[in-house]
DRENMILO-482957 format. One line per 2 residues: number of its first residue (from 1); their letters; for each residue x, y negated, z negated of C-alpha. Coordinates in Angstrom, 1 decimal, decimal comma. Example, Ala and Ser with C-alpha at 12.3 -4.5 7.8 and 13.67 -1.06 7.14 Angstrom:
<keses>
1> AS> 12,3/4,5/-7,8  13,7/1,1/-7,1
</keses>
This chain:
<keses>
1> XX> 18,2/-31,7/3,9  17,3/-28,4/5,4
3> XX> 14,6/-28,9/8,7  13,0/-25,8/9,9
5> XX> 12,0/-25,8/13,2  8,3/-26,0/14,3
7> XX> 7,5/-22,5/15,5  3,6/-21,8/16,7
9> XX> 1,9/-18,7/14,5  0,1/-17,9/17,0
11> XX> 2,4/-15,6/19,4  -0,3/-14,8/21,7
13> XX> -3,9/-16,1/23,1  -6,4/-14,4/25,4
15> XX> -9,4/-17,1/25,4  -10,7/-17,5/22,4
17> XX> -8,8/-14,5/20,8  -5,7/-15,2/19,2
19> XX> -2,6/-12,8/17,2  -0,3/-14,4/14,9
21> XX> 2,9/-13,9/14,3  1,9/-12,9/10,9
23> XX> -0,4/-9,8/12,4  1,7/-8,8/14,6
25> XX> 4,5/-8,2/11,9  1,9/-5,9/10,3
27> XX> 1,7/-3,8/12,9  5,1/-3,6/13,6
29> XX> 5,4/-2,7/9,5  2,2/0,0/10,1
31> XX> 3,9/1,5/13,0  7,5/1,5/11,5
33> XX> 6,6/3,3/8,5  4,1/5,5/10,3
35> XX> 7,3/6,7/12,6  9,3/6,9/9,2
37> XX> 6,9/8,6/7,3  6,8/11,3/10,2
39> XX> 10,2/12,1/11,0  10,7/12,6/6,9
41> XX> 7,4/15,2/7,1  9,1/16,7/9,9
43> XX> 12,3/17,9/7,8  12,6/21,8/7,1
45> XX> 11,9/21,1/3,2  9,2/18,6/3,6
47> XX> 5,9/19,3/1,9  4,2/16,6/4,3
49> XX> 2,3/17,1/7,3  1,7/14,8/10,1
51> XX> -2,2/14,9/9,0  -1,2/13,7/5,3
53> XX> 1,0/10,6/7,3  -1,7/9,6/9,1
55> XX> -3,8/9,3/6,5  -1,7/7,8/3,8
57> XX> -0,9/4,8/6,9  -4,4/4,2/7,3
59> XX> -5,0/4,2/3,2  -2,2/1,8/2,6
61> XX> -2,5/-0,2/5,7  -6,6/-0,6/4,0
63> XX> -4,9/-1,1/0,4  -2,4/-4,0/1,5
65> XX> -5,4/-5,9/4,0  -7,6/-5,6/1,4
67> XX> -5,6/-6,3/-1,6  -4,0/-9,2/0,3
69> XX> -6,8/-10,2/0,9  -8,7/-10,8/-2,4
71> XX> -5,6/-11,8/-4,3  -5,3/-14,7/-2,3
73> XX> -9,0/-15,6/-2,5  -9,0/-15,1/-6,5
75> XX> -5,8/-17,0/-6,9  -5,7/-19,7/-4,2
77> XX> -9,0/-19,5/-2,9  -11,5/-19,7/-5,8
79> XX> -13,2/-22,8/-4,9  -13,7/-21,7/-1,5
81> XX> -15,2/-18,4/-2,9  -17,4/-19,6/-5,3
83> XX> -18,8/-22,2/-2,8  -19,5/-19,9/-0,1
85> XX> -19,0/-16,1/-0,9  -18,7/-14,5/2,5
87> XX> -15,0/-16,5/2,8  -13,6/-13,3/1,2
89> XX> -14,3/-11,3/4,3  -13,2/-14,0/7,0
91> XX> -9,7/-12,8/7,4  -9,2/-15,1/10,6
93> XX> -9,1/-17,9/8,6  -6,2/-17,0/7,6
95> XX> -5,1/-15,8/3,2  -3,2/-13,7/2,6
97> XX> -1,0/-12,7/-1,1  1,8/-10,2/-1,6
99> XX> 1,1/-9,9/-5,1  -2,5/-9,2/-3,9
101> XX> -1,1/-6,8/-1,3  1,1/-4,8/-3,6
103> XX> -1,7/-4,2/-6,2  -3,7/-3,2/-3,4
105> XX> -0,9/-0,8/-1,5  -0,7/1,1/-5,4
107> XX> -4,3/1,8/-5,8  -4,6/2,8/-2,2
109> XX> -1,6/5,0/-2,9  -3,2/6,2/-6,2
111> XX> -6,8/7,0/-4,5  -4,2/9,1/-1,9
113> XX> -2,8/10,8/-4,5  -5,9/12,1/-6,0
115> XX> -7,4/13,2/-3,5  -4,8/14,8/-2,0
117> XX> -3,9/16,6/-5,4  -0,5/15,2/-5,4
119> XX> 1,5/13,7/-8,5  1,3/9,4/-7,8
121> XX> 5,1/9,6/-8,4  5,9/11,9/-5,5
123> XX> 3,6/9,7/-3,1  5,6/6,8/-4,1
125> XX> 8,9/8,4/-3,9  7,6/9,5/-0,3
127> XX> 6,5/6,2/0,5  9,6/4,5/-1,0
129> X> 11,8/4,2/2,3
</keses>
């Protein structure tokens, strides 16, 4: 039998504020494709600018929060929702989904896109790495 060890998600408390493990492996992931996503626009052949970086981080880092967000709540959290609405937007209390994080990555990548006037498939193969 395999035990895994007891490890405390929360990595850090400051009174009555606490960061998780969990968020602070977000913003590790934010800031690690951020630096990625900027020394690739920095290349001599590169069609990106730092601007366009910035602001595809702060769509997808929205998309995969959000996205995370309600897929857990409208596939593990449905009772909760329908009892008490406002649950969706608690985030402390924790629920959180890939599946709901990936759908919500895309269709932040696909609102970059547009407005940027670039093809969705070269915004993914940017955002690949």
């Amino acid at each position: 039998m395999l035990i895994y060890p007891e490890i405390d998600p929360v990595a850090l408390q400051l009174g009555p504020v606490r960061i998780h493990w969990y968020g602070l492996m977000y913003v590790l992931g934010f800031l690690g494709g951020w630096w990625l996503a900027r020394r690739r626009a920095a290349a001599p052949r590169s069609t990106w600018k730092p601007a366009d970086v910035d602001d595809l981080i702060f769509f997808a880092a929205v998309g995969v929060i959000a996205g995370g967000r309600i897929g857990w709540t409208l596939v593990y959290g449905w009772a909760g929702l329908a009892a008490d609405p406002l649950s969706l937007f608690r985030v402390w209390e924790g629920g959180m989904s890939f599946h709901g994080g990936l759908a919500g990555v895309l269709i932040a990548l696909a609102l970059f896109a547009h407005r940027r006037g670039r093809r969705f498939a070269d915004v993914l193969d940017f955002t690949a790495p």
